[in-house]
mmCIF file as gemmi writes it, N, C-alpha and C atoms, coordinates in Angstrom:
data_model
loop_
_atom_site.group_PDB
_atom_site.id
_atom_site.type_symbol
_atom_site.label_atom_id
_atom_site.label_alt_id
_atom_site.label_comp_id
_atom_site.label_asym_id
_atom_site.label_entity_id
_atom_site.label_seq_id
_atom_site.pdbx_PDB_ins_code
_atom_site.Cartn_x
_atom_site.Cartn_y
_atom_site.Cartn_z
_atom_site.occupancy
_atom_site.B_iso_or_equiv
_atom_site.pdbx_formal_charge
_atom_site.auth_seq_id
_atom_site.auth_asym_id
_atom_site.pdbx_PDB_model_num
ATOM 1 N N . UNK Axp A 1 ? 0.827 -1.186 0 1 0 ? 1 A 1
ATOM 2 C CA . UNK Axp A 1 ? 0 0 0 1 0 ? 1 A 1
ATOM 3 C C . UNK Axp A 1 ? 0.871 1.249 0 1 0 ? 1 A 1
ATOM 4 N N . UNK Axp A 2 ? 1.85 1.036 0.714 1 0 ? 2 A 1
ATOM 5 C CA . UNK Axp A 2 ? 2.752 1.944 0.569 1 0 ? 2 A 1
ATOM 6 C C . UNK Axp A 2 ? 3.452 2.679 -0.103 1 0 ? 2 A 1
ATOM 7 N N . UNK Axp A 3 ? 3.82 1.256 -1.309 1 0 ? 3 A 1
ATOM 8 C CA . UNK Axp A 3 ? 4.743 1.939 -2.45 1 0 ? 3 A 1
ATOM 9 C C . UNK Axp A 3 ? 3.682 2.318 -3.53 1 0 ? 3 A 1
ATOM 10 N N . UNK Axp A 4 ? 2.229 1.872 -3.248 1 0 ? 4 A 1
ATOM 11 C CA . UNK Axp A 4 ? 1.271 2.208 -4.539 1 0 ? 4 A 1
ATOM 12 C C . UNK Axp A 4 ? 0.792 3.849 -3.879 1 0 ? 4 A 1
ATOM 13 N N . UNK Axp A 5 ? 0.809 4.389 -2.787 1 0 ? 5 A 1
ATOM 14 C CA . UNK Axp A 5 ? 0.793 5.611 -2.307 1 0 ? 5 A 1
ATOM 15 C C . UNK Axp A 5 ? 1.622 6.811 -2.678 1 0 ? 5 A 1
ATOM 16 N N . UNK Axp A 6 ? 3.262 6.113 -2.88 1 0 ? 6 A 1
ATOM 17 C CA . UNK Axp A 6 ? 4.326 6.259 -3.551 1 0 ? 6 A 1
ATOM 18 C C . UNK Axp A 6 ? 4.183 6.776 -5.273 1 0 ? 6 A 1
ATOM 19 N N . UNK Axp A 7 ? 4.109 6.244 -5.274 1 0 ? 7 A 1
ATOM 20 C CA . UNK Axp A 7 ? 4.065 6.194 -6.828 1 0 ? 7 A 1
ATOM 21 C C . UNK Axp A 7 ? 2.802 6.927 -7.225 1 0 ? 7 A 1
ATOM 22 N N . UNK Axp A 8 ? 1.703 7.142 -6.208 1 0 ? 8 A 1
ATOM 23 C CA . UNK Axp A 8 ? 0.749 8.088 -7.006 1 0 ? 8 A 1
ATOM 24 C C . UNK Axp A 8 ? 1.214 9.476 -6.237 1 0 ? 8 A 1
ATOM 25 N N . UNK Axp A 9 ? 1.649 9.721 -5.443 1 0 ? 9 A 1
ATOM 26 C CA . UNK Axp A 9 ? 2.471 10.835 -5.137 1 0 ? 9 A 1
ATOM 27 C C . UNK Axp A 9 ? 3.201 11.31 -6.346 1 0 ? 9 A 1
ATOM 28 N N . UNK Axp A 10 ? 4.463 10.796 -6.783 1 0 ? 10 A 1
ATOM 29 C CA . UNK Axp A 10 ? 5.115 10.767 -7.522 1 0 ? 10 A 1
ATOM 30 C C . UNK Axp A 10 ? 4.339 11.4 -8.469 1 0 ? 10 A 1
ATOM 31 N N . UNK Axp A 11 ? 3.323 10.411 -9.336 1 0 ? 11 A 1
ATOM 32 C CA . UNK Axp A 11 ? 2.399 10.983 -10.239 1 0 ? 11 A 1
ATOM 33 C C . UNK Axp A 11 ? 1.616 12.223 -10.623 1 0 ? 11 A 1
ATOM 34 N N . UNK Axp A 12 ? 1.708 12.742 -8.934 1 0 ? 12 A 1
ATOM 35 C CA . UNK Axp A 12 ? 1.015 13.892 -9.184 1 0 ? 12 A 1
ATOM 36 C C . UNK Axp A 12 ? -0.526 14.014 -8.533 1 0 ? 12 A 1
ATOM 37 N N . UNK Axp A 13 ? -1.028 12.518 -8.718 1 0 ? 13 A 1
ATOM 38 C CA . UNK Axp A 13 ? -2.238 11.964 -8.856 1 0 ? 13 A 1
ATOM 39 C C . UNK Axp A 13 ? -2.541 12.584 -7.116 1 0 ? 13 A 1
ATOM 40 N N . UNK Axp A 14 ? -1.733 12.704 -6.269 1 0 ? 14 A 1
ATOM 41 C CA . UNK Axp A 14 ? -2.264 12.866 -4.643 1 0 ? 14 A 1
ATOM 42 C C . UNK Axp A 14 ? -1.695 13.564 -3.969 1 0 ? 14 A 1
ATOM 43 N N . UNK Axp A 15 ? -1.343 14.538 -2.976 1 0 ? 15 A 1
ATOM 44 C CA . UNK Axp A 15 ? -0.556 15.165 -2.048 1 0 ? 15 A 1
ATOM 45 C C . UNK Axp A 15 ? -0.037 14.137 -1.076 1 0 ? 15 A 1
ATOM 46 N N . UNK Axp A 16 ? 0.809 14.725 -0.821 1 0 ? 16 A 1
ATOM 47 C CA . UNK Axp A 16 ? 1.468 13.836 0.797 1 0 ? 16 A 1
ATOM 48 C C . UNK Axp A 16 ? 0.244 14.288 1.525 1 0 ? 16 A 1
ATOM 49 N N . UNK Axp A 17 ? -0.166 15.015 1.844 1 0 ? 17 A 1
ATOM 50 C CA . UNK Axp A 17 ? -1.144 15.076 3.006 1 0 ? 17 A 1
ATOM 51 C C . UNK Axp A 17 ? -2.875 15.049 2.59 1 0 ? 17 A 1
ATOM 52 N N . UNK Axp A 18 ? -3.491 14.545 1.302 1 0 ? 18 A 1
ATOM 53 C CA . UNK Axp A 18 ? -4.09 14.181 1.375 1 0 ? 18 A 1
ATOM 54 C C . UNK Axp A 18 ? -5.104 12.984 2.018 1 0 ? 18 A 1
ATOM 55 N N . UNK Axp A 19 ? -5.813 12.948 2.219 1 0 ? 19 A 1
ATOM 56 C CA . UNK Axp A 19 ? -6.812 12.273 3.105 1 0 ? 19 A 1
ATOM 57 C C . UNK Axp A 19 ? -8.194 11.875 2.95 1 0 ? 19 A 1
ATOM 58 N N . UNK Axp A 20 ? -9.139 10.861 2.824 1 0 ? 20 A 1
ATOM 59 C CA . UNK Axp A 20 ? -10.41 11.232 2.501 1 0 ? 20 A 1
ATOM 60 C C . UNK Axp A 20 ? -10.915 10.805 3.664 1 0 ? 20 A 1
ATOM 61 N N . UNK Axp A 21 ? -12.406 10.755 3.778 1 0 ? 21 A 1
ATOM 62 C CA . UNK Axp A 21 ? -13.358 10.796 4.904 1 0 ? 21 A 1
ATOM 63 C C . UNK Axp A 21 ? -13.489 9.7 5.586 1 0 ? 21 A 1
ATOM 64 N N . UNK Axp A 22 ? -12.813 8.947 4.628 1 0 ? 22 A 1
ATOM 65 C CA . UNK Axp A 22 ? -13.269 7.112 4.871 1 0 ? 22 A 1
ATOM 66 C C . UNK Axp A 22 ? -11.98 6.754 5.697 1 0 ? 22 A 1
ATOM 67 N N . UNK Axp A 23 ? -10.863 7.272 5.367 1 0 ? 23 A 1
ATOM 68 C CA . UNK Axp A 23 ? -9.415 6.66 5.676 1 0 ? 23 A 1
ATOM 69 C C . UNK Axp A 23 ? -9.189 7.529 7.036 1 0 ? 23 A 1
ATOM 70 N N . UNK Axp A 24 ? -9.834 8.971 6.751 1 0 ? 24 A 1
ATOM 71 C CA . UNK Axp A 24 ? -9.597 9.451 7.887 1 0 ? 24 A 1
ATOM 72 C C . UNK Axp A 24 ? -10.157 9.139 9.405 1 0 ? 24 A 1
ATOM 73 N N . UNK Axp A 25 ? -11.536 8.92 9.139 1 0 ? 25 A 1
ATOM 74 C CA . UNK Axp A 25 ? -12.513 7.965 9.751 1 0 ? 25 A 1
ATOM 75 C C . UNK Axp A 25 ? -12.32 6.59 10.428 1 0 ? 25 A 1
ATOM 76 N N . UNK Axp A 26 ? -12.049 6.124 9.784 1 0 ? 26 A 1
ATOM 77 C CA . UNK Axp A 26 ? -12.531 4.048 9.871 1 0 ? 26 A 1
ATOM 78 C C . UNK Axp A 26 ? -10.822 3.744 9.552 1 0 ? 26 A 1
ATOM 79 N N . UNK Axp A 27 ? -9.66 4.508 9.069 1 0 ? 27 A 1
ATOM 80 C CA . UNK Axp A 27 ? -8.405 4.167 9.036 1 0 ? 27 A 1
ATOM 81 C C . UNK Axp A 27 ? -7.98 3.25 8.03 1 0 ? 27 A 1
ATOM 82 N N . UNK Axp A 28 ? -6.617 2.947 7.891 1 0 ? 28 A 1
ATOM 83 C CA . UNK Axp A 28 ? -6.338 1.664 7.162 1 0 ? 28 A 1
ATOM 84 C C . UNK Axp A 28 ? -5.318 0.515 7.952 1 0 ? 28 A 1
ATOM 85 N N . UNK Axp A 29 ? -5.269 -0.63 7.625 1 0 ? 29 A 1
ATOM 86 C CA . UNK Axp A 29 ? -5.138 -1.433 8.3 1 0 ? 29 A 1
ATOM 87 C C . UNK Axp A 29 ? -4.525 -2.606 7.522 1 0 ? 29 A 1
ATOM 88 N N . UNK Axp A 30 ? -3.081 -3.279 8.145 1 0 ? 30 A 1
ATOM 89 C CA . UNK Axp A 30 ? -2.854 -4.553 7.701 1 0 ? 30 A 1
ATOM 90 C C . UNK Axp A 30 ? -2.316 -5.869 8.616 1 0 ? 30 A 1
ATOM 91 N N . UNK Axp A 31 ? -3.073 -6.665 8.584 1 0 ? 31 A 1
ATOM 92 C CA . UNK Axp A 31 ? -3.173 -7.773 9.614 1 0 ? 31 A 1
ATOM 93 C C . UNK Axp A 31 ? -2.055 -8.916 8.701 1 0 ? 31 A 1
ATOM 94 N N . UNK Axp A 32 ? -1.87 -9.677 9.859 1 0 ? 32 A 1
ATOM 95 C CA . UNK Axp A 32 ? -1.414 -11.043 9.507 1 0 ? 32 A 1
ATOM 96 C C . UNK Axp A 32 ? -1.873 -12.325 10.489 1 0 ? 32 A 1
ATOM 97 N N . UNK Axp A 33 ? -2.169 -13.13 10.107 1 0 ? 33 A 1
ATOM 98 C CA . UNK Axp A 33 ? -3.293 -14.628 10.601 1 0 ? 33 A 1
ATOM 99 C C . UNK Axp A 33 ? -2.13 -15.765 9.874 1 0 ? 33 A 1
ATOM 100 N N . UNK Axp A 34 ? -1.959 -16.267 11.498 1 0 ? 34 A 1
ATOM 101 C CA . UNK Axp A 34 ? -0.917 -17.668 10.751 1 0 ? 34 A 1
ATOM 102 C C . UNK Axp A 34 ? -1.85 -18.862 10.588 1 0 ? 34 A 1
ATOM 103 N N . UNK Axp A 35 ? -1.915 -19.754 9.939 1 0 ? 35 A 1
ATOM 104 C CA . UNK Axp A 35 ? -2.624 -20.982 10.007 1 0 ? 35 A 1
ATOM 105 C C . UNK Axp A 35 ? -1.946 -21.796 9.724 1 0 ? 35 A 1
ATOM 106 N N . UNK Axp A 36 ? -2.091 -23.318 10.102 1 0 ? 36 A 1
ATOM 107 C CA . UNK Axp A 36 ? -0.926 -24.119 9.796 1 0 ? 36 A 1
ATOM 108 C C . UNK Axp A 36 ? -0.293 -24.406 8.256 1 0 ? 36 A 1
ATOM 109 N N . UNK Axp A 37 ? 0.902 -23.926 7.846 1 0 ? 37 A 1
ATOM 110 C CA . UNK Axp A 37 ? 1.553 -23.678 6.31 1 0 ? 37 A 1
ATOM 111 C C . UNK Axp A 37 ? 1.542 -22.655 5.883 1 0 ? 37 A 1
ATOM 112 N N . UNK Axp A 38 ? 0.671 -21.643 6.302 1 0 ? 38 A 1
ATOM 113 C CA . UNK Axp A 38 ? 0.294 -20.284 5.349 1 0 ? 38 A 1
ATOM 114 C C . UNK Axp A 38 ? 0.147 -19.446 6.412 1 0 ? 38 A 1
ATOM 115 N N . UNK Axp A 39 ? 0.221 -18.128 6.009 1 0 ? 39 A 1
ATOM 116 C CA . UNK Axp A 39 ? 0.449 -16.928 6.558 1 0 ? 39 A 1
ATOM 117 C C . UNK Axp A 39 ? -0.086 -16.025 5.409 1 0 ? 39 A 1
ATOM 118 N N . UNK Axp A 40 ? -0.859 -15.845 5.944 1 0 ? 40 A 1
ATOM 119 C CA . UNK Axp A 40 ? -2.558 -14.489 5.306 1 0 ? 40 A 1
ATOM 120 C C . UNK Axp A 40 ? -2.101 -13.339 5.696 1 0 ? 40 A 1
ATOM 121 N N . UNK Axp A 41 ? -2 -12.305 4.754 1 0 ? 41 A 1
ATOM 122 C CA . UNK Axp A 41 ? -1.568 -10.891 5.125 1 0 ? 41 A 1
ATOM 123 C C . UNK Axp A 41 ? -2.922 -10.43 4.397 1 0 ? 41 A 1
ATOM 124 N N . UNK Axp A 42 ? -3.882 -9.229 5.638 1 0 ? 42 A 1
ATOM 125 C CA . UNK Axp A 42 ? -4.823 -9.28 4.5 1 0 ? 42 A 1
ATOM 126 C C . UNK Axp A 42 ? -4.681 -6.695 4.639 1 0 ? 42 A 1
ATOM 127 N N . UNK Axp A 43 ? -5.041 -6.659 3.528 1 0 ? 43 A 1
ATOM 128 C CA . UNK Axp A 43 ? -5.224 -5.032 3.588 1 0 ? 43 A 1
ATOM 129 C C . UNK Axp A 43 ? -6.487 -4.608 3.572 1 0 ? 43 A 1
ATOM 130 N N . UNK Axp A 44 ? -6.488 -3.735 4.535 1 0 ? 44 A 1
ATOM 131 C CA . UNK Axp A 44 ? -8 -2.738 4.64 1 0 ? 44 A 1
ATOM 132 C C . UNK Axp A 44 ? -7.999 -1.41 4.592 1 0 ? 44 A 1
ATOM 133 N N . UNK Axp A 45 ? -9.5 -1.161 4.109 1 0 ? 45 A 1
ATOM 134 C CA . UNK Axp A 45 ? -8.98 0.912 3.784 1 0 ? 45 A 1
ATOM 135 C C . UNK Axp A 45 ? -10.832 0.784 4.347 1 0 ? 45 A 1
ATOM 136 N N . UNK Axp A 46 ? -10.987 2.008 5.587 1 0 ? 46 A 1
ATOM 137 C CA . UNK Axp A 46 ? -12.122 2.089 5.774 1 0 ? 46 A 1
ATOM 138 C C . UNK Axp A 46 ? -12.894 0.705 6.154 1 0 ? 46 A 1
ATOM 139 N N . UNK Axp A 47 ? -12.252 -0.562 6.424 1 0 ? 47 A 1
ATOM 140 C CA . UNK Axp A 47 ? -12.977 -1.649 6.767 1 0 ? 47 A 1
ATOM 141 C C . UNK Axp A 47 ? -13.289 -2.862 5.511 1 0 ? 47 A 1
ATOM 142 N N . UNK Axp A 48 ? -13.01 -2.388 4.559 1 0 ? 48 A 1
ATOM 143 C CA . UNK Axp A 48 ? -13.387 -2.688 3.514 1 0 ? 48 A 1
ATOM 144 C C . UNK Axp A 48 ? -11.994 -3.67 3.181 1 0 ? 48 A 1
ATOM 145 N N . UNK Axp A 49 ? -11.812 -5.345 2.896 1 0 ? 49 A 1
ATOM 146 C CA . UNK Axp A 49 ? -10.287 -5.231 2.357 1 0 ? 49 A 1
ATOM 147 C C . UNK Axp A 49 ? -10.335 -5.263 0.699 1 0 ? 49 A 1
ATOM 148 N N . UNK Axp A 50 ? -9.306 -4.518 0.602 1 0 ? 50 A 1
ATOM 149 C CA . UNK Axp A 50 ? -8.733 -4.248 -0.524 1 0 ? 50 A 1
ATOM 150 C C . UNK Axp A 50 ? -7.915 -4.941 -1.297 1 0 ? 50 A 1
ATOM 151 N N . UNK Axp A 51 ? -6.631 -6.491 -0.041 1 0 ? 51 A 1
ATOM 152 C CA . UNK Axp A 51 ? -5.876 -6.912 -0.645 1 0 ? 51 A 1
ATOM 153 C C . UNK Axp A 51 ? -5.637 -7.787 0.089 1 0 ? 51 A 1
ATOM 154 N N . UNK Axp A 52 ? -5.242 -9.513 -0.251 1 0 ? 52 A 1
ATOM 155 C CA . UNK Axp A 52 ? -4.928 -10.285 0.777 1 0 ? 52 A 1
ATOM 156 C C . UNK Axp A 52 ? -4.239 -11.132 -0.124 1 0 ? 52 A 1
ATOM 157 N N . UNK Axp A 53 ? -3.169 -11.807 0.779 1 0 ? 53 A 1
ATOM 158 C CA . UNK Axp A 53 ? -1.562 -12.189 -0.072 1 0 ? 53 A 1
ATOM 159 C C . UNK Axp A 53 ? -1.936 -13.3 0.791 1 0 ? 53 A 1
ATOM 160 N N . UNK Axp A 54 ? -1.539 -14.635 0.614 1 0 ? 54 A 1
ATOM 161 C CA . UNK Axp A 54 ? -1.348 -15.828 1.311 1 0 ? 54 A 1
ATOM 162 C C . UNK Axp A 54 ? 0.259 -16.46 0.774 1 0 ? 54 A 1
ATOM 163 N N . UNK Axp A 55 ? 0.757 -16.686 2.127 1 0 ? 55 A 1
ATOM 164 C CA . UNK Axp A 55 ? 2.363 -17.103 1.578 1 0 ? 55 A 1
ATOM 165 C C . UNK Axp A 55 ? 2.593 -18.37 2.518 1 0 ? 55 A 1
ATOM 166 N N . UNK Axp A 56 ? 3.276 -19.147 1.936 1 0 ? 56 A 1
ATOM 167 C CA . UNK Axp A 56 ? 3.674 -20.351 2.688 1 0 ? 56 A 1
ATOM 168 C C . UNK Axp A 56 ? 4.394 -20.327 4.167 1 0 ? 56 A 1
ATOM 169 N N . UNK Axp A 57 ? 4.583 -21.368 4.424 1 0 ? 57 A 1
ATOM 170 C CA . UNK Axp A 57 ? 5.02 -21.101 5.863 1 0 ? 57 A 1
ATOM 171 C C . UNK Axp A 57 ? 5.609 -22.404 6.074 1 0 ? 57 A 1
ATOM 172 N N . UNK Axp A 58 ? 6.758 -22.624 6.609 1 0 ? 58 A 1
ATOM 173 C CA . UNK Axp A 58 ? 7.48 -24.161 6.644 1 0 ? 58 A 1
ATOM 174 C C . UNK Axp A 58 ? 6.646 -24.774 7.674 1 0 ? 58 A 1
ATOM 175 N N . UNK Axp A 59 ? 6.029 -26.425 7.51 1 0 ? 59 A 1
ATOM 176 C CA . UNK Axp A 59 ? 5.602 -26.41 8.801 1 0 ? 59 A 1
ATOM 177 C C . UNK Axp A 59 ? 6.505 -27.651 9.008 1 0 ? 59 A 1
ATOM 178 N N . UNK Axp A 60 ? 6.338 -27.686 10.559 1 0 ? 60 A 1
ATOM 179 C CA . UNK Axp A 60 ? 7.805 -29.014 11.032 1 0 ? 60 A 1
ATOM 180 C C . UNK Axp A 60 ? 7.109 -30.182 11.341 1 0 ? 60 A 1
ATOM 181 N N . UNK Axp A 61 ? 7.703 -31.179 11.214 1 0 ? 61 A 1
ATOM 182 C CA . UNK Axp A 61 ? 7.305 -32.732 11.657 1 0 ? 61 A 1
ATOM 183 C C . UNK Axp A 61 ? 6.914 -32.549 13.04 1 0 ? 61 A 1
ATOM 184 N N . UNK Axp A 62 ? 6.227 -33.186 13.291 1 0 ? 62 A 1
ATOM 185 C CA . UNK Axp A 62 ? 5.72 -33.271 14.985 1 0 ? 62 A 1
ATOM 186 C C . UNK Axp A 62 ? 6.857 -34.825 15.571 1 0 ? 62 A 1
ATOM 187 N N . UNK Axp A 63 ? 6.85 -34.925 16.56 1 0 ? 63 A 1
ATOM 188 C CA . UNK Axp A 63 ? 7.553 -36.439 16.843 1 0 ? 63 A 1
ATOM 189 C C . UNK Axp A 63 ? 6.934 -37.446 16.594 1 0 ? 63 A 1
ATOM 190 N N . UNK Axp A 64 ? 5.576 -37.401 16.361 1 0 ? 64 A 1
ATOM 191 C CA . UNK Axp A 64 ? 4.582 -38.432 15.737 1 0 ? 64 A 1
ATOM 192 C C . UNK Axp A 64 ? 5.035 -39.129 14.112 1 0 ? 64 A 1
ATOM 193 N N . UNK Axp A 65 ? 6.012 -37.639 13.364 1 0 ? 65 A 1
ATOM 194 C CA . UNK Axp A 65 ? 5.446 -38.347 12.186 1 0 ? 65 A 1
ATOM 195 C C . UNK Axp A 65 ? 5.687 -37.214 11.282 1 0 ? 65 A 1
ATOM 196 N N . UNK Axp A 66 ? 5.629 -37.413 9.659 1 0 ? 66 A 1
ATOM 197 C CA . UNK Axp A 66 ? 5.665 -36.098 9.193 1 0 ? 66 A 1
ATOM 198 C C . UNK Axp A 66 ? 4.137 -35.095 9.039 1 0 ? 66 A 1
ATOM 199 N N . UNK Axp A 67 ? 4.131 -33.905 8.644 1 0 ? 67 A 1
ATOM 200 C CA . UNK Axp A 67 ? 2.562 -33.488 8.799 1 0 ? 67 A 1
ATOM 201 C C . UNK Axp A 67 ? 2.246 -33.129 7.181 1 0 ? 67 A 1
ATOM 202 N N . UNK Axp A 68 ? 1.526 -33.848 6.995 1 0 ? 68 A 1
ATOM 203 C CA . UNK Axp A 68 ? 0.266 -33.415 5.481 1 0 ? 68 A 1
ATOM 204 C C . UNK Axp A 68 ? 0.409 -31.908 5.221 1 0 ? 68 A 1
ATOM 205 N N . UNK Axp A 69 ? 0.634 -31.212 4.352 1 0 ? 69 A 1
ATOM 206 C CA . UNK Axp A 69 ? 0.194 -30.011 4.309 1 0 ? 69 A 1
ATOM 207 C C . UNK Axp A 69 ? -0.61 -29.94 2.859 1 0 ? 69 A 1
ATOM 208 N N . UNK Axp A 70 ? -1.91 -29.511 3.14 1 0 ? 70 A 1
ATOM 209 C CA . UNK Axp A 70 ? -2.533 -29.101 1.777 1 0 ? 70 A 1
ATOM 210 C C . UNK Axp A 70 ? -2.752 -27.52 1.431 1 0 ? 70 A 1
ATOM 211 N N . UNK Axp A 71 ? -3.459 -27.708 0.71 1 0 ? 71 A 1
ATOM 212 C CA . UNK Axp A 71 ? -4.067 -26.512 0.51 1 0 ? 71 A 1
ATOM 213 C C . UNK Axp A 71 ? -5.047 -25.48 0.975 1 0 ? 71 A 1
ATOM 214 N N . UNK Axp A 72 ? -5.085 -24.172 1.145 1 0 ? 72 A 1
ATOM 215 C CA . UNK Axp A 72 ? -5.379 -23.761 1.708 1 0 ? 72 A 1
ATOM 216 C C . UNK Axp A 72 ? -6.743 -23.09 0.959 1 0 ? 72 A 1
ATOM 217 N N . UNK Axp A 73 ? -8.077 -23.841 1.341 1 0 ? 73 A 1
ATOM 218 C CA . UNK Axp A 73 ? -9.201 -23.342 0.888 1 0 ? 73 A 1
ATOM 219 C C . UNK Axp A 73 ? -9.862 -21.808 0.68 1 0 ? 73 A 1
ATOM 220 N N . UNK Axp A 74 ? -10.641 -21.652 0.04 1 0 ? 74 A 1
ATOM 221 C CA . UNK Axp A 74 ? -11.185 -20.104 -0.227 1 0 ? 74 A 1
ATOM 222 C C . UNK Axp A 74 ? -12.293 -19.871 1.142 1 0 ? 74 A 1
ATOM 223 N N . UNK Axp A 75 ? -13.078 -20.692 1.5 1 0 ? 75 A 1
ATOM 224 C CA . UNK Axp A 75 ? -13.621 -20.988 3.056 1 0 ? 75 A 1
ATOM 225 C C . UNK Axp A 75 ? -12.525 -20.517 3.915 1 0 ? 75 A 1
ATOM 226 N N . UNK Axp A 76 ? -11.498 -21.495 4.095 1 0 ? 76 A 1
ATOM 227 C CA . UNK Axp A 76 ? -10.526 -21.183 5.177 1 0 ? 76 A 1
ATOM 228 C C . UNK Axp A 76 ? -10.042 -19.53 5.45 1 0 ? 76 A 1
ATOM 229 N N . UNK Axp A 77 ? -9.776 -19.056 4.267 1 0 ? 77 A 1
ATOM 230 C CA . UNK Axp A 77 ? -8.824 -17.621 3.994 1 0 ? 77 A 1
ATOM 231 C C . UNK Axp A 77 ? -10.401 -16.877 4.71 1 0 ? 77 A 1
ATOM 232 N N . UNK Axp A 78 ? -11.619 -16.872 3.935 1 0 ? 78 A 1
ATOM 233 C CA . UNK Axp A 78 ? -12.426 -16.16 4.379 1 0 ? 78 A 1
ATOM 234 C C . UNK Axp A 78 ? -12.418 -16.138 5.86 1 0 ? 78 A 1
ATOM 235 N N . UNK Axp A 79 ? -12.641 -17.467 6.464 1 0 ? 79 A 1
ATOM 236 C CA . UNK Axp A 79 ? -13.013 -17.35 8.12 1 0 ? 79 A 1
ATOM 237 C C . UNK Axp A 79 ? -11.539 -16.797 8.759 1 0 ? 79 A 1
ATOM 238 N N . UNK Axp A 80 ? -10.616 -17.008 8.109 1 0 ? 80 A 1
ATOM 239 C CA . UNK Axp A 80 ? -9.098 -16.272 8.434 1 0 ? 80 A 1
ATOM 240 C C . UNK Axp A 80 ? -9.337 -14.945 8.646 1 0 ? 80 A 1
ATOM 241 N N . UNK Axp A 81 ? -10.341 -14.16 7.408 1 0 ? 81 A 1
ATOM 242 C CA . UNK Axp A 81 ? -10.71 -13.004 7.246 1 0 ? 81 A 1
ATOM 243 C C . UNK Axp A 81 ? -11.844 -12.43 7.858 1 0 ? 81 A 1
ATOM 244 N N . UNK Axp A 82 ? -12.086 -12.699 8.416 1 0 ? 82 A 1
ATOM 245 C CA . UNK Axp A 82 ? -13.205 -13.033 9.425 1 0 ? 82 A 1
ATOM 246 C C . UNK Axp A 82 ? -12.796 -12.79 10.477 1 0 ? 82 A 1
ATOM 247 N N . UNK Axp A 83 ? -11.555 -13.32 11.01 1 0 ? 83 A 1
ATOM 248 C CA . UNK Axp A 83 ? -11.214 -13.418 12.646 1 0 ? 83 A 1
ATOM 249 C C . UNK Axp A 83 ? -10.384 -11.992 12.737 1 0 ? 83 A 1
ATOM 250 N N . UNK Axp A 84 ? -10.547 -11.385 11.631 1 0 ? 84 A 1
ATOM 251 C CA . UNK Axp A 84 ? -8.936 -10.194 11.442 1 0 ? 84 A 1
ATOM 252 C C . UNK Axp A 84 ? -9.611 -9.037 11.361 1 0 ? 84 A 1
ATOM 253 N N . UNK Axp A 85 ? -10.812 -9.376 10.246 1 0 ? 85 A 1
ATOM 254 C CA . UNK Axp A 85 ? -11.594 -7.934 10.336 1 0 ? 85 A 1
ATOM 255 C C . UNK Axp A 85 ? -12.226 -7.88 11.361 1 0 ? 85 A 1
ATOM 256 N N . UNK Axp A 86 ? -13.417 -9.244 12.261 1 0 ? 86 A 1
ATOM 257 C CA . UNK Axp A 86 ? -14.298 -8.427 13.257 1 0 ? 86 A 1
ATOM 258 C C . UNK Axp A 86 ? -15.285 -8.706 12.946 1 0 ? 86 A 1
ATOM 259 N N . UNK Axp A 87 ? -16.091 -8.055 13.595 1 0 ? 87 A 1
ATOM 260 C CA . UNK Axp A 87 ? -17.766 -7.281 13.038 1 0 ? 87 A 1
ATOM 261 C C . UNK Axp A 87 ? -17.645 -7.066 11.616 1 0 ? 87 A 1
């Protein structure tokens, strides 16, 4: 969010100290939610998200055994997204 803030600066497109009602208000926001293998980074502007990255995550053998890792469902990420936004 940062460097796309960047770059519309740059552009012209925004002031450094611009602001709108929503961001100024309700804020912006970026979380991270580990789940087992993956790590959810999700972005919010005003409550609303805007952007969510899912990246791997090493996971380790337990002493039992090695551990399964699958995939990480569109259900899962949501209730991920869910526990990060709130209400």
């Amino acid at each position: 969010m940062q460097s796309a803030a960047t770059r519309n600066e740059q552009a012209g497109i925004v002031g450094h100290r611009d602001i709108t009602d929503v961001t100024a208000d309700r804020g912006v926001s970026v979380t991270e939610t580990q789940v087992p293998g993956r790590r959810i980074i999700t972005e919010s502007v005003g409550g609303q998200v805007v952007g969510q990255f899912v990246e791997p995550t090493p996971v380790q053998a337990g002493l039992t055994g090695a551990v399964r890792e699958s995939a990480l469902t569109i259900g899962e990420a949501l209730e991920a997204t869910a526990h990060t936004v709130g209400d």
